[in-house]
N, C-alpha and C positions, 0 to 999 in steps of 0.2 A: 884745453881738451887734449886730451892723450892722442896722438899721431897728428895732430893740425901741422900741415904743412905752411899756412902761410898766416901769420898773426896779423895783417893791414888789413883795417877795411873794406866790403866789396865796397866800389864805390858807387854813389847812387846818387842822383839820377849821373846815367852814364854820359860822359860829355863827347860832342861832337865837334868835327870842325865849326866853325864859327858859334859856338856854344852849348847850352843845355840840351837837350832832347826834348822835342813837342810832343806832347802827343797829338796824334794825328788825324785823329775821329772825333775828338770832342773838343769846344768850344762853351765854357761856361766858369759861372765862377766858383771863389776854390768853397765857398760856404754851399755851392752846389755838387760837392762829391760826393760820391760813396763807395767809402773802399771795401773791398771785402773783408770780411771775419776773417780774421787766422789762426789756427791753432797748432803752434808747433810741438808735438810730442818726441822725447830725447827719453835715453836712458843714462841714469847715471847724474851723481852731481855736476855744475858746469859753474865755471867763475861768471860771474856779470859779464866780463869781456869777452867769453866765450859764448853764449847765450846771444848778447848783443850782435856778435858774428855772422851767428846762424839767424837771426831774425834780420839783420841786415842781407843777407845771401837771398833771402825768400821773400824780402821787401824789392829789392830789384830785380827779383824773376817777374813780379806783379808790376813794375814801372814799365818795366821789356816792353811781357806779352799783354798784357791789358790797356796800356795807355796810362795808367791812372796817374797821378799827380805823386812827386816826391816826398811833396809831407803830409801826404795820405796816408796813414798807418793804423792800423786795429787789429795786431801782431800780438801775439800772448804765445810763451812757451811753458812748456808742465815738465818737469822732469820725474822721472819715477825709477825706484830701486830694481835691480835685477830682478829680483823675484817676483814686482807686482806686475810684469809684463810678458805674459809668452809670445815669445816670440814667434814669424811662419820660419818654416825652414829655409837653411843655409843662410840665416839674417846675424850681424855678430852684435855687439852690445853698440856699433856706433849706428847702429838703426834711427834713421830720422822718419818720422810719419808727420806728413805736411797738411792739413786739412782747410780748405778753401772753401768757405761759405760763400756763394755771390748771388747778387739779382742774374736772373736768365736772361742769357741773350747772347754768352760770347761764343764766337764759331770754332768749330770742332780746332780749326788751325789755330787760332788765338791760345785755345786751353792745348796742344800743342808743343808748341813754343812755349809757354808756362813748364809745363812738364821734362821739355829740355835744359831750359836757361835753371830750372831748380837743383835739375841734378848738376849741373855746371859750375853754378856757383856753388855748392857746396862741396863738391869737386875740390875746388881752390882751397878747401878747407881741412882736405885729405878725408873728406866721406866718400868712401867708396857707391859707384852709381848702383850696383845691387844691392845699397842697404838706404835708400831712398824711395818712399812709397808717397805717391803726391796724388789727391783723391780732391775735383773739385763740385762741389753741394749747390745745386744752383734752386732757384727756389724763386716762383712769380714774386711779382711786385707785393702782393696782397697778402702776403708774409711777412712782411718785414713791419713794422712800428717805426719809423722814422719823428725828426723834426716836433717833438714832444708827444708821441704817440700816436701818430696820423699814419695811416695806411697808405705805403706807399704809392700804391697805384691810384691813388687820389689828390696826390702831389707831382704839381709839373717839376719836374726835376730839373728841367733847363737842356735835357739831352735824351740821346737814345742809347738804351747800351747794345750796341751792333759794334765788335770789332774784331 
C-alpha cells in the first residue's frame, strides 16, 4: 500500500510475559466461539499482503478489546475504485471503514478500546487516525442463525458475552 510505514505483521495474539494473552471473561471451548462479522472497506487496489495487513491490524484490535480467541476470524475486506465511493469530507483515498457485526453485550469501555487499538494498529500501517471510521452493529441473540441454523438464543453457548 502506498505510504505503509511498516511491512511486518501486527502480531496477534499479543504476547506477554510468561506467554500468550488469556482472555479473561471467558472460559469455553474454541468450537464454542463466535467471533464477530468483519467487514473491512479500503479504497483502491491492495496486494494480498497488504489486505492481509490490514485484516490482521483489525483482527488484534478484536483479540485486545473483546477477548476473543486468536484463531477466531470472519474478517472479509472489499476494495472499491475511487469513484465508487464518496467519500465524508477531509477523508483522502487511505480511508479505511471497519464494520463490526456482534452478539450484544460488550460494554461501552470494551467497544472503546476496540475503537482505539483499531486506529492504532492501523497507525503502524501509516493510516492516518482521521481516515479510520470504526462502527460496531451489535444485534440480540435471536438474530443470528448459528451451529446449522439454530437461533442463537436457543443455544447454550458455553458463556456470557459481558466484557
Amino acid at each position: 500500500m502506498p505510504g505503509m510505514t511498516n511491512t511486518a505483521a501486527i502480531p496477534t495474539p499479543k504476547q506477554e510475559a510468561g506467554g500468550l494473552r488469556q482472555a479473561p471473561l471467558f472460559n469455553y471451548p474454541a468450537e464454542e466461539v463466535f467471533m464477530p462479522l468483519v467487514q473491512v472497506s479500503v479504497i483502491g487496489e491492495k496486494t494480498p499482503q497488504e489486505k492481509t495487513l490490514i485484516m490482521n491490524a483489525v483482527h488484534a484490535a478484536l483479540v485486545d478489546a473483546f477477548g476473543i480467541p486468536e484463531h477466531d476470524r470472519n474478517i472479509r475486506l472489499r476494495s472499491y475504485a475511487s469513484g465508487d465511493w464518496l467519500l465524508p469530507p477531509g477523508k483522502t483515498e487511505r480511508y479505511v471503514l471497519v464494520e463490526v457485526f456482534a452478539f450484544a453485550g460488550r460494554s461501552p469501555e470494551a467497544k472503546g478500546t476496540l475503537f482505539s487499538q483499531v486506529v492504532a494498529n492501523l497507525g503502524t500501517l501509516g493510516i492516518s487516525p482521521g481516515d479510520v471510521f470504526v462502527i460496531v452493529v451489535e444485534q440480540p441473540l435471536h438474530n443470528w442463525g448459528i451451529r446449522g441454523g439454530q437461533r442463537a438464543d436457543l443455544v447454550d453457548l458455553g458463556y456470557t458475552v459481558k466484557v
